[in-house]
C-alpha positions in Angstrom: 13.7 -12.6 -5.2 10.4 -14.9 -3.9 8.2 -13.4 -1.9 6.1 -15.3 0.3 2.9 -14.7 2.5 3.1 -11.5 4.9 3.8 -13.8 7.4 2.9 -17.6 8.6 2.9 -16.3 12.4 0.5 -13.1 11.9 -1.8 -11.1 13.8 -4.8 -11.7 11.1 -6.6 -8.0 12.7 -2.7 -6.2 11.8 -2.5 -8.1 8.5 -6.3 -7.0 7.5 -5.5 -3.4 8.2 -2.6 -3.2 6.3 -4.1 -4.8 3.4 -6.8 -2.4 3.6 -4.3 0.3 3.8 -2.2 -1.0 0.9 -6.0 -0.6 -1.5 -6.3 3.2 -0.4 -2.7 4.2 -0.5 -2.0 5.0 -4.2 -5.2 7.2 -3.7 -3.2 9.7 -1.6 0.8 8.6 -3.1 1.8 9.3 -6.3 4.7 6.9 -5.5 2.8 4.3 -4.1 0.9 4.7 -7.6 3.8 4.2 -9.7 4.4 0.9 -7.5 1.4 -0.6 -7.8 1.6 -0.5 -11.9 4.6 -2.0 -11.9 3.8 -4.7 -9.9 0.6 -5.1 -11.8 2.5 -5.7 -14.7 4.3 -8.1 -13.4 1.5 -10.5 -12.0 -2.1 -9.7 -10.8 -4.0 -7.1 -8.4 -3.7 -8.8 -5.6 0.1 -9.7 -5.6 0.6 -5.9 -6.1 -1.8 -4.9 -3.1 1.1 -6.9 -1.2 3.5 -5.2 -2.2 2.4 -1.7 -1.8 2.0 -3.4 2.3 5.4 -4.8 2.8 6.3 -0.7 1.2 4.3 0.4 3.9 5.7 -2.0 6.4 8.8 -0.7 5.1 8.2 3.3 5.8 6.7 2.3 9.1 9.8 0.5 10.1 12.3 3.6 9.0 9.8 5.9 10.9 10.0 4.1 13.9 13.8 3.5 14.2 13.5 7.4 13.6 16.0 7.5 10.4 13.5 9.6 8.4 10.5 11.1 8.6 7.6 9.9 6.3 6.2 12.7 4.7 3.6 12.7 1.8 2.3 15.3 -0.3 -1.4 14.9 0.2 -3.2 14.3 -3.0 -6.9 14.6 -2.3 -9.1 11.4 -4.1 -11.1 12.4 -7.5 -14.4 11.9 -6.2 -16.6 10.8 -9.4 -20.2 12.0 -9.6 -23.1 10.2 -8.7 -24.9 9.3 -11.1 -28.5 10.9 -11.6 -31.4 8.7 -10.1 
């Protein structure tokens, strides 16, 4: 299947936000990480960044009709150490 752009007709502010959400999401989803390496495979960083936010279009679509609930298990970040000044 082609994917295309988000959208021709977008909000840009909406589209921003998503893409921004789509970069932290496979911080806190194991699924979501899984995902994104797939997709990386397949072509480059930034064409799996959109599709990690037409998954999360995709959960927030199935949450609003009310079907399911979306539920993660919340993986804290691995904060790295500073390094020494």
């Amino acid at each position: 299947m082609q994917r295309t752009v988000l959208s021709k007709r977008r909000n840009k502010y909406l589209q921003t936000t998503l893409i921004e959400a789509a970069k932290m999401a496979p911080r806190y989803s194991p699924t979501l990480v899984l995902l994104y390496g797939r997709e990386k495979q397949k072509g480059n960083a930034n064409r799996a960044t959109l599709a990690l936010a037409r998954k999360l279009v995709a959960y927030l679509m199935a949450a609003d009709r009310g079907q399911t609930h979306f539920l993660v298990s919340i993986r804290r970040p691995v904060r790295r150490p500073e390094p020494a000044v």
